[in-house]
MITOR-436194 format. One record per residue (C-alpha): chain; x, y, z. Coordinates in nm, 3 decimals. Each point is the difference from the previous one (the first is absolute). Layout:
N
kette=A | east=X | north=Y | up=Z
...
% end
This chain:
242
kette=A | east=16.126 | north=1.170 | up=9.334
kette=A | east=0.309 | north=0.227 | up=0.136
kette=A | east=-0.037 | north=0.376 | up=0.000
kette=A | east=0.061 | north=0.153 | up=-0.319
kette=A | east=0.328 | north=0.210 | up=0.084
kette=A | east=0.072 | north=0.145 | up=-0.356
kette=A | east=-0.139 | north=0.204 | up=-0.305
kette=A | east=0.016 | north=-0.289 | up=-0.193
kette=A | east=-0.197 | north=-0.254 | up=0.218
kette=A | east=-0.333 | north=0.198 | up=-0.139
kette=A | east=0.101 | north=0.123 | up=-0.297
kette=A | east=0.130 | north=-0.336 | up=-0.073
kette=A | east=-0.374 | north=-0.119 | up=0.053
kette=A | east=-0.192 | north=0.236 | up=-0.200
kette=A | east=-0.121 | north=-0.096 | up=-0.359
kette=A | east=-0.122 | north=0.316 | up=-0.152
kette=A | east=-0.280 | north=-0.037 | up=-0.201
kette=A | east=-0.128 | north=0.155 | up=-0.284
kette=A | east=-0.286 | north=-0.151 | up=-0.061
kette=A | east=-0.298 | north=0.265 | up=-0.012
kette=A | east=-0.103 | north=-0.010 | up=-0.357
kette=A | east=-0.021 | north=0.363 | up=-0.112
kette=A | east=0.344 | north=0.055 | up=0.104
kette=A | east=0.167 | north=0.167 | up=-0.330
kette=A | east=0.324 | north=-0.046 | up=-0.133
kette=A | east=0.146 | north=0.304 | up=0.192
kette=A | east=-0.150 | north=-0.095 | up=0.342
kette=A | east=0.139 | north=-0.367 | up=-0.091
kette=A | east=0.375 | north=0.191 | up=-0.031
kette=A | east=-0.077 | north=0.166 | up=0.330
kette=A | east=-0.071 | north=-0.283 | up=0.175
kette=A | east=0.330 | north=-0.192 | up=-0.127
kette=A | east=0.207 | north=0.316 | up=0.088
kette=A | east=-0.168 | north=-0.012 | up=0.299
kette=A | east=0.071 | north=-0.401 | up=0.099
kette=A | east=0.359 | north=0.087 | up=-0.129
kette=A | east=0.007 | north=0.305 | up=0.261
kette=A | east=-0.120 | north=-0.218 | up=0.283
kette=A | east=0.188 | north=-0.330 | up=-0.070
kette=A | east=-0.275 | north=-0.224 | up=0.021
kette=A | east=-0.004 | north=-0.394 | up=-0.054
kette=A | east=-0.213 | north=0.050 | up=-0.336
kette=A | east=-0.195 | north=0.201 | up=-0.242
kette=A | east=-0.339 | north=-0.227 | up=-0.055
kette=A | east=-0.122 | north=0.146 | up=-0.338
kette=A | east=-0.326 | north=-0.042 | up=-0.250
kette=A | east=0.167 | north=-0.290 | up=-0.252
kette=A | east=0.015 | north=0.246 | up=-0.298
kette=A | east=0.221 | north=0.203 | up=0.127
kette=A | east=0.260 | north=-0.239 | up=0.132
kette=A | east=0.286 | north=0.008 | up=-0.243
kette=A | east=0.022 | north=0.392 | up=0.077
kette=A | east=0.013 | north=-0.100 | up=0.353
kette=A | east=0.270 | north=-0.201 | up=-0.031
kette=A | east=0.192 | north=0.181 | up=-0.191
kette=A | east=-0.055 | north=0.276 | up=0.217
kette=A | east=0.112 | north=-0.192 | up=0.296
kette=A | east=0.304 | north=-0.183 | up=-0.143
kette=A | east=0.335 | north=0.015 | up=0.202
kette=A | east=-0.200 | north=0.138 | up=0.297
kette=A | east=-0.120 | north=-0.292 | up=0.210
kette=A | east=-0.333 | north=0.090 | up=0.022
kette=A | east=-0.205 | north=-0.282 | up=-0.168
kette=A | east=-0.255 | north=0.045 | up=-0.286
kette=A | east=-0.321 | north=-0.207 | up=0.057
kette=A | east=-0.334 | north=-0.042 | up=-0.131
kette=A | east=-0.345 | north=-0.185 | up=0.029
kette=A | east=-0.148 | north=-0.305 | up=-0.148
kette=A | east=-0.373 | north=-0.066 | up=-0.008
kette=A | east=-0.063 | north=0.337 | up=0.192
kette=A | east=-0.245 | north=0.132 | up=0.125
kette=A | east=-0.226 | north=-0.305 | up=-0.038
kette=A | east=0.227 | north=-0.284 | up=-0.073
kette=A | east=-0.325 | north=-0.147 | up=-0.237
kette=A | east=0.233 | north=-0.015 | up=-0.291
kette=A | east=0.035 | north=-0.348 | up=-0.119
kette=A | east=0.337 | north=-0.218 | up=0.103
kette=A | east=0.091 | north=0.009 | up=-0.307
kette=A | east=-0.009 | north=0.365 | up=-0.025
kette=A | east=0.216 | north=0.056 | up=0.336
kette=A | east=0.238 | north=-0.245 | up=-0.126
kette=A | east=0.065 | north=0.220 | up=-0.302
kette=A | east=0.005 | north=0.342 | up=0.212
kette=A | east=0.265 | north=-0.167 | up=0.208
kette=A | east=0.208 | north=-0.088 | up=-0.248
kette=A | east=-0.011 | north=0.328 | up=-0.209
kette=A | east=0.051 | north=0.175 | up=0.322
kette=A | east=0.300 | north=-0.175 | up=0.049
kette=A | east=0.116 | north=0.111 | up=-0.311
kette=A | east=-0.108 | north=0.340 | up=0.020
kette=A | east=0.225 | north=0.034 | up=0.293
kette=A | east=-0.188 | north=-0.116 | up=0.305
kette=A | east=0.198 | north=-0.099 | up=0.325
kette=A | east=-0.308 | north=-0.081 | up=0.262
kette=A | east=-0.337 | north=-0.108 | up=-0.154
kette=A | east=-0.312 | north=0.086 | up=0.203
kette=A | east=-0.239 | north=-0.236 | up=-0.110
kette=A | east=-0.404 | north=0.020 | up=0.091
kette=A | east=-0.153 | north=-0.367 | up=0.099
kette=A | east=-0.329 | north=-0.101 | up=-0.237
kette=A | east=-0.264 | north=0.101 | up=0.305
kette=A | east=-0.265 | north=-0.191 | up=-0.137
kette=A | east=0.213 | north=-0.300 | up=-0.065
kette=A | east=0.072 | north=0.056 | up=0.418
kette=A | east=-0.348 | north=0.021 | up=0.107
kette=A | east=-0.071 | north=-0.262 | up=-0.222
kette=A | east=0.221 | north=-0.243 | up=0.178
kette=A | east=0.142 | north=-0.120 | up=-0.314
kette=A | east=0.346 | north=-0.038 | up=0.097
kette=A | east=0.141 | north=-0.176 | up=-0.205
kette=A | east=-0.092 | north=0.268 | up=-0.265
kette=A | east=0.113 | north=0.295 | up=0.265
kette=A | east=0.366 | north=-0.219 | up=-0.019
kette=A | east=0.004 | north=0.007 | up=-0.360
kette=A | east=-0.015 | north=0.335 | up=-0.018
kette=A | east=0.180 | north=0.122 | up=0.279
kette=A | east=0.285 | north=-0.250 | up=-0.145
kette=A | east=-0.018 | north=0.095 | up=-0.345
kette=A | east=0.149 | north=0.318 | up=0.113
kette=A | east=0.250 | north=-0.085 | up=0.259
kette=A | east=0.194 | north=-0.261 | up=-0.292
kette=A | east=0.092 | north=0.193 | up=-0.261
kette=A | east=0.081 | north=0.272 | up=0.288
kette=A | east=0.212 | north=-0.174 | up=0.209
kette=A | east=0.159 | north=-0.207 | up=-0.302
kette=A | east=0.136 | north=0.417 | up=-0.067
kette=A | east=0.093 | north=0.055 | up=0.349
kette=A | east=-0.295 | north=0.197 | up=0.068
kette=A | east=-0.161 | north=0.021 | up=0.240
kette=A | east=-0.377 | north=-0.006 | up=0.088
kette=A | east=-0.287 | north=0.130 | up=0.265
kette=A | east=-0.314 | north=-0.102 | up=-0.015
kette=A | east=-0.315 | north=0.188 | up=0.106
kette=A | east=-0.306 | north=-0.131 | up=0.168
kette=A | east=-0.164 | north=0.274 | up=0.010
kette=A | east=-0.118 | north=-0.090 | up=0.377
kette=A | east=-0.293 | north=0.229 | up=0.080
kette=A | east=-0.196 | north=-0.206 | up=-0.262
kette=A | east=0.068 | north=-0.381 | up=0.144
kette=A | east=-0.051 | north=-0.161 | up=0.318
kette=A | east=0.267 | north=-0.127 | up=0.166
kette=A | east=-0.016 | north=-0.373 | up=-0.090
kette=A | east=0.100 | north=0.115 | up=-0.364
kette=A | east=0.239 | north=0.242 | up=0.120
kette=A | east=0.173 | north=-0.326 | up=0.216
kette=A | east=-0.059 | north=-0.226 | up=-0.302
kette=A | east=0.194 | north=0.228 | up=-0.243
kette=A | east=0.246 | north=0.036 | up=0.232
kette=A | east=0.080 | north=-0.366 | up=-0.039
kette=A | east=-0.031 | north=-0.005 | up=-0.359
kette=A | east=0.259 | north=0.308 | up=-0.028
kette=A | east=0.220 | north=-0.211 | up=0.217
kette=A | east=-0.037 | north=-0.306 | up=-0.190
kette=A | east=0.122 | north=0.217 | up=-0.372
kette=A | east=0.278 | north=0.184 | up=0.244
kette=A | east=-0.114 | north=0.355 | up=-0.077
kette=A | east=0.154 | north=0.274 | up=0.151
kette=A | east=-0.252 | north=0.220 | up=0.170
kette=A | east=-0.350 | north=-0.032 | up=0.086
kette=A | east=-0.130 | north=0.306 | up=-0.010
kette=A | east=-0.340 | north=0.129 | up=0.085
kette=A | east=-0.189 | north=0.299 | up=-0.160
kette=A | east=0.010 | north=0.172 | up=-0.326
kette=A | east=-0.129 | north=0.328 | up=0.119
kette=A | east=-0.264 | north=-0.005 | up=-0.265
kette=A | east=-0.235 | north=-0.188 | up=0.234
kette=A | east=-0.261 | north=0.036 | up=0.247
kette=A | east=0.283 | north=0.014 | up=0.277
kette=A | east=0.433 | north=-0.004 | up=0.060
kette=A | east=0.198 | north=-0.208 | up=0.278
kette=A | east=-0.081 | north=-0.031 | up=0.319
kette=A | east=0.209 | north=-0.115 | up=0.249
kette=A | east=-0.228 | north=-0.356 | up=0.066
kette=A | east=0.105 | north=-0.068 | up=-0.380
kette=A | east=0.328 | north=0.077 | up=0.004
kette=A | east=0.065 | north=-0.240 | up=0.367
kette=A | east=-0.243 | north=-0.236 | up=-0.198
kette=A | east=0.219 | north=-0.020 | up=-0.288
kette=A | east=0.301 | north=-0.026 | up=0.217
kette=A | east=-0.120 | north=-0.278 | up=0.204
kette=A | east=-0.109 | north=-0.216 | up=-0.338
kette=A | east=0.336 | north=0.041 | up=-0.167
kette=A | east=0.333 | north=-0.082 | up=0.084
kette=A | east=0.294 | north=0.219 | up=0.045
kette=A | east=0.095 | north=-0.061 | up=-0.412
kette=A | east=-0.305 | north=0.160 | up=-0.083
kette=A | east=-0.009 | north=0.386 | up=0.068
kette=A | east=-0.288 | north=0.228 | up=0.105
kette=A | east=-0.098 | north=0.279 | up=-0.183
kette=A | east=-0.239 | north=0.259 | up=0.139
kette=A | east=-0.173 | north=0.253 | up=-0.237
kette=A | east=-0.345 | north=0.198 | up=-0.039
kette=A | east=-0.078 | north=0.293 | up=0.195
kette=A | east=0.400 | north=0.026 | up=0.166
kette=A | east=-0.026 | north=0.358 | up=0.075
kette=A | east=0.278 | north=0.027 | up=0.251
kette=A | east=0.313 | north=-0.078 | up=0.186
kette=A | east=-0.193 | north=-0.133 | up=0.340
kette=A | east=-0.212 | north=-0.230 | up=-0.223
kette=A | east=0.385 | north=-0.084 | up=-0.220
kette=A | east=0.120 | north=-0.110 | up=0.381
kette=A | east=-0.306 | north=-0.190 | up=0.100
kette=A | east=0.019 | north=-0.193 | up=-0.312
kette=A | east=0.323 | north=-0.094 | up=0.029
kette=A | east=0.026 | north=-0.061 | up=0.341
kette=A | east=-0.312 | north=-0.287 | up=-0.130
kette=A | east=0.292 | north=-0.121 | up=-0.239
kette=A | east=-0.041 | north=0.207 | up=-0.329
kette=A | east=0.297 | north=0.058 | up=-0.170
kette=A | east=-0.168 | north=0.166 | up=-0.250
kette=A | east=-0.255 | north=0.330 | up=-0.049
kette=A | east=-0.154 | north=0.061 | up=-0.337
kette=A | east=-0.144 | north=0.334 | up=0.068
kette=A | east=0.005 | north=0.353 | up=-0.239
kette=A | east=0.043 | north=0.250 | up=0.309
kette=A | east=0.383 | north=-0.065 | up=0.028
kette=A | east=0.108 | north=0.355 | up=0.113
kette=A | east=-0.264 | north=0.009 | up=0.294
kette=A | east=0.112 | north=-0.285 | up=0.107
kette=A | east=0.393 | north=0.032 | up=-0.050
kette=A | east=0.030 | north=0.369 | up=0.084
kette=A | east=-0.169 | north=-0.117 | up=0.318
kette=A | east=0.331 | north=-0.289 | up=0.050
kette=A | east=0.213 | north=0.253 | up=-0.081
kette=A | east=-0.139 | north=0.268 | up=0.228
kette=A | east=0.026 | north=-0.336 | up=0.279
kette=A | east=0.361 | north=-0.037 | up=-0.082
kette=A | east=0.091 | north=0.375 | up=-0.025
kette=A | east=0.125 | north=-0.009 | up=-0.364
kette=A | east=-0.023 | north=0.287 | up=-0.231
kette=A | east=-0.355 | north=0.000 | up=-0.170
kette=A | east=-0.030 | north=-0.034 | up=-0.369
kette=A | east=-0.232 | north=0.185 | up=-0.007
kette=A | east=-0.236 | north=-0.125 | up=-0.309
kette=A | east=-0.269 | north=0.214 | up=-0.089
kette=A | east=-0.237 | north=-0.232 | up=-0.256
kette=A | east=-0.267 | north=-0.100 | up=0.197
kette=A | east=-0.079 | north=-0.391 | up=-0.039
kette=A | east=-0.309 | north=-0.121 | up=-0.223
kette=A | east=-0.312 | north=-0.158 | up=0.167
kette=A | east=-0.068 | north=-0.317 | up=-0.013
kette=A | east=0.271 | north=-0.256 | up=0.115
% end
């Protein structure tokens, strides 16, 4: 992947999430004003709070997201199916979606399509658009390869592998695994534990074109600093957790 030369080819990247649960409603403001400050790709929220975020966001080109099935993606198919589509009316642009684990380890893949696919139809029948987490540090890699092909086969648009709620993030062997299992149409997106702007660059010299990741001004003060721009200069320091 070329050299990132401008702001935007990281801040463009970053999905800024805001995710931790006992985040209130004025941290949740501070974190959009925040995303809005920085110019990031998206503002990954908890699924209540979504139609604030987006109206917060409107006009501004930073895109209001949320999760499905998160952290545990146990919820039944039915169940996604139904976040999905009142996230989509609530607002949502990106879906983050969690795969059913046990369904995974299982090897019941047929079942693991279902659900994965209940999700991606009504949300790319909107024009959304949808990432779906593995949640890698819990599967080995035949299942990580295997949903690979079945997130080909539906035509989602990231694969994506942590929730940061797990026993471990990305790595850069996931991320170059994911790569190498999916074509070009399918994105990367590398989140959990993406503390920094050396691990942004690794990533996405691996071919992420995404970070989901809550520590946005360490890592973009850092780009900034790299490019000699004028610092922002945000203060709030970033919740655990993601």
């Amino acid at each position: 992947m070329n050299q990132p030369q401008h702001y935007h080819d990281i801040a463009g990247m970053i999905d800024h999430a805001l995710l931790v649960p006992t985040l209130t409603a004025a941290d949740i403001d501070a974190g959009i004003d925040l995303a809005l400050a920085y110019e990031v790709a998206s503002v990954c929220i908890m699924p209540y709070a979504l139609p604030h975020l987006a109206r917060r966001l409107s006009g501004s080109g930073v895109r209001p997201a949320t999760t499905i099935g998160f952290p545990h993606g146990g919820q039944s198919a039915a169940a996604k199916r139904a976040e999905a589509e009142g996230a989509i009316s609530d607002g949502a642009e990106e879906l983050d979606m969690v795969v059913n684990i046990s369904l995974v380890l299982s090897g019941r893949w047929h079942d693991v399509e279902a659900d994965i696919g209940g999700v991606v139809a009504p949300a790319h029948a909107a024009g959304r658009k949808v990432k779906v987490i593995f949640e890698t540090c819990l599967l080995p890699d035949a299942a990580k390869i295997e949903l690979c092909s079945i997130c080909t086969a539906l035509g989602v648009d990231w694969v994506k592998t942590s929730t940061g709620f797990s026993s471990g993030g990305a790595t850069p062997e996931d991320v170059a695994l994911l790569r190498a299992h999916c074509p070009t149409s399918v994105q990367v997106k590398a989140s959990g534990g993406v503390g920094d702007l050396a691990a942004v660059l690794r990533y996405r010299s691996l071919g992420a074109t995404r970070i989901g990741t809550s520590r946005t001004p360490r890592i973009l003060d850092a780009w900034r600093e790299d490019l000699g721009l004028r610092q922002i200069g945000w203060q709030a320091g970033a919740p655990p957790g993601y």
